[in-house]
MIDOSE-1310 file (N, C-alpha, C; in nm, 2 decimals, decimal comma, always signed):
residues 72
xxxx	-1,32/+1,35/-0,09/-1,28/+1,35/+0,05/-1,14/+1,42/+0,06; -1,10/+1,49/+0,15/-0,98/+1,57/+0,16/-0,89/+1,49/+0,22; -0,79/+1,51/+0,22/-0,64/+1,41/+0,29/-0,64/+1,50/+0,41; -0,61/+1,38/+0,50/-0,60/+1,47/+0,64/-0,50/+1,51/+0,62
xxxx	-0,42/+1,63/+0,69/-0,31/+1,69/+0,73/-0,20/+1,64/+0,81; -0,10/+1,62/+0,78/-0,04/+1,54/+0,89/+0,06/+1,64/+0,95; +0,07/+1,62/+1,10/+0,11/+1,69/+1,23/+0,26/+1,70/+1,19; +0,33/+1,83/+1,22/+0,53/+1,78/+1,25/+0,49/+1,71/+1,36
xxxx	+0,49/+1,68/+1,47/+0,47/+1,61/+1,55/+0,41/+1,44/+1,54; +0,34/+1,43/+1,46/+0,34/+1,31/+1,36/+0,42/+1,26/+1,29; +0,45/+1,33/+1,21/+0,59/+1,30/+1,12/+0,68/+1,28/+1,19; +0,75/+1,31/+1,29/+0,85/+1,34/+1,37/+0,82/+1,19/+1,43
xxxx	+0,73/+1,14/+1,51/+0,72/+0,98/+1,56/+0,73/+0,92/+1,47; +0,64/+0,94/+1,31/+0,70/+0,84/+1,22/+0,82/+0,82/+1,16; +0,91/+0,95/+1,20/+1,06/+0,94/+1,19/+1,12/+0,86/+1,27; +1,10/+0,89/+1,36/+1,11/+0,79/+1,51/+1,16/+0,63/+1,49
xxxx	+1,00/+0,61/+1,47/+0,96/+0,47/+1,42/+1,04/+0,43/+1,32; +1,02/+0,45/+1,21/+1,11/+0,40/+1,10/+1,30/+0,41/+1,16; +1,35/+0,47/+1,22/+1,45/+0,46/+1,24/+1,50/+0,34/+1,32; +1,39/+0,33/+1,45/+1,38/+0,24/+1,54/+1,41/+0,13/+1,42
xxxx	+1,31/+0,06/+1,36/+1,26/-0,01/+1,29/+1,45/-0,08/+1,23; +1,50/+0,05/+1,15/+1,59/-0,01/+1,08/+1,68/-0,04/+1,17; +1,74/+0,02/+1,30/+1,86/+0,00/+1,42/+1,80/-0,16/+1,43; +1,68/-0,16/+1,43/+1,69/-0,33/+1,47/+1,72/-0,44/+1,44
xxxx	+1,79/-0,41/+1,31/+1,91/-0,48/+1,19/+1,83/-0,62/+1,17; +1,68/-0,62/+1,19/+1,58/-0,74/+1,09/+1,53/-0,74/+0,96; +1,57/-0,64/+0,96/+1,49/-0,59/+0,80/+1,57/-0,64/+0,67; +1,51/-0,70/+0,60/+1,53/-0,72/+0,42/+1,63/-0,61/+0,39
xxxx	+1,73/-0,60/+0,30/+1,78/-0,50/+0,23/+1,68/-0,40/+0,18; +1,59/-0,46/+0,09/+1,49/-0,38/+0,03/+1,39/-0,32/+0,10; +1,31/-0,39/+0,21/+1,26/-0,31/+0,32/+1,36/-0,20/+0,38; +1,47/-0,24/+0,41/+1,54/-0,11/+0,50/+1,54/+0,05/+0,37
xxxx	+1,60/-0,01/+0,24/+1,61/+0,11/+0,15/+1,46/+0,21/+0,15; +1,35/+0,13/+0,15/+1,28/+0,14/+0,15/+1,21/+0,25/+0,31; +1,25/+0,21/+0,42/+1,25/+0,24/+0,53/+1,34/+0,39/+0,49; +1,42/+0,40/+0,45/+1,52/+0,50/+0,42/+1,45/+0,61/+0,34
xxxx	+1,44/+0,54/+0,28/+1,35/+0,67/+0,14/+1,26/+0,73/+0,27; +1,18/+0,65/+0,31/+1,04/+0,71/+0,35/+1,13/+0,81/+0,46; +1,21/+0,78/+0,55/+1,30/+0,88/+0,64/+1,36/+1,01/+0,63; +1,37/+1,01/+0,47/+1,46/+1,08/+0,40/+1,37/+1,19/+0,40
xxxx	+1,29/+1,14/+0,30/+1,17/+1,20/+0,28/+1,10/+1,28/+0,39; +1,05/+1,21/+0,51/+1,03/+1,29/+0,65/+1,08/+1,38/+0,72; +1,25/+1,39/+0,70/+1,32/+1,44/+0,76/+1,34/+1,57/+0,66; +1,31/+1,57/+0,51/+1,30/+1,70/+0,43/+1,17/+1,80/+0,49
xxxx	+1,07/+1,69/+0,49/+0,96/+1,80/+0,55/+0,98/+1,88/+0,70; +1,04/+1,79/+0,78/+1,05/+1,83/+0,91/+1,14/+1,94/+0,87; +1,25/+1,94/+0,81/+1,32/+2,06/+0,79/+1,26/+2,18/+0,73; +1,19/+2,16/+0,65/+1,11/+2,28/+0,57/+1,05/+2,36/+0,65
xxxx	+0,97/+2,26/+0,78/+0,84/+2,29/+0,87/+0,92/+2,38/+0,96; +1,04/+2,33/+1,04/+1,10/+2,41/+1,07/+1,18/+2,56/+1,04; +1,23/+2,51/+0,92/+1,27/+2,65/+0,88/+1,14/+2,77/+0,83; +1,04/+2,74/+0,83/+0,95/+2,76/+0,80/+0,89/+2,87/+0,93
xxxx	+0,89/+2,77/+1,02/+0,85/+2,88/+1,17/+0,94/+2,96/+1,22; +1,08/+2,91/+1,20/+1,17/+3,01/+1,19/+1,18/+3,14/+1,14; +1,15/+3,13/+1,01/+1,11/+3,27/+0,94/+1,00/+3,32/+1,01; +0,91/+3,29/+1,06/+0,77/+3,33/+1,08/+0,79/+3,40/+1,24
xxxx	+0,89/+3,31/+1,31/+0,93/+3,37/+1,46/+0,99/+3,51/+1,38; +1,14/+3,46/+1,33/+1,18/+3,63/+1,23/+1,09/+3,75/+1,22; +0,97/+3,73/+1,18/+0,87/+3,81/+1,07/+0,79/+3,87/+1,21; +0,78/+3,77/+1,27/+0,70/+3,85/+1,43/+0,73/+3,93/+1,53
xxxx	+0,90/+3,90/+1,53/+1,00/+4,00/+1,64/+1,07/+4,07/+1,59; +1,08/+4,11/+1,48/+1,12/+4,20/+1,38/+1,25/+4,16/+1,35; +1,26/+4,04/+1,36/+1,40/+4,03/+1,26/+1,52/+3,95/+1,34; +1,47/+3,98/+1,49/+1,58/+3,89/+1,57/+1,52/+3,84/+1,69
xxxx	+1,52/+3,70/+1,73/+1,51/+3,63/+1,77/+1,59/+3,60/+1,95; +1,47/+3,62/+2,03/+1,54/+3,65/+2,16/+1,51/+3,52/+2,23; +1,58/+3,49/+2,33/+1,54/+3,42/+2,45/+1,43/+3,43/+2,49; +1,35/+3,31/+2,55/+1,18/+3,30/+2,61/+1,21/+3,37/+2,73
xxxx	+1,31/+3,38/+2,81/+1,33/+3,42/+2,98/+1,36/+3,59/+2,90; +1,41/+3,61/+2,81/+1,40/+3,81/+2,79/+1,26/+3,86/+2,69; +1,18/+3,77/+2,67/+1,09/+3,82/+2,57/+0,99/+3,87/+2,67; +0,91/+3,99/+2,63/+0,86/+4,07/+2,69/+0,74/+3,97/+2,73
């Protein structure tokens, strides 16, 4: 059976969440570290995803990247 794919947009709430989670200063030491990692972790993908479409906006406009109100 295949692993679903998970959304930036998913990741991004469960960054959300987990952050929420630890501001709410209930958590165990070891739950919050724990909370942390998984954040950490989230927030590398979200950056990748991003720099990722970044390049890809690059690759599509030839190289430079315009405002939505000047783009043809």
């Amino acid at each position: 059976m295949a692993k679903k794919q998970v959304t930036f947009e998913e990741k991004l709430l469960a960054l959300e969440a987990l952050v929420q989670k630890m501001e709410g200063g209930n958590l165990p030491l070891e739950d919050t570290l724990k909370c942390y990692e998984e954040g950490m972790q989230l927030s590398k993908e979200l950056t990748a995803s991003l720099d990722h479409a970044e390049k890809r906006m690059l690759e599509l406009s030839g190289g430079e990247l315009v405002p939505m109100e000047d783009a043809p």
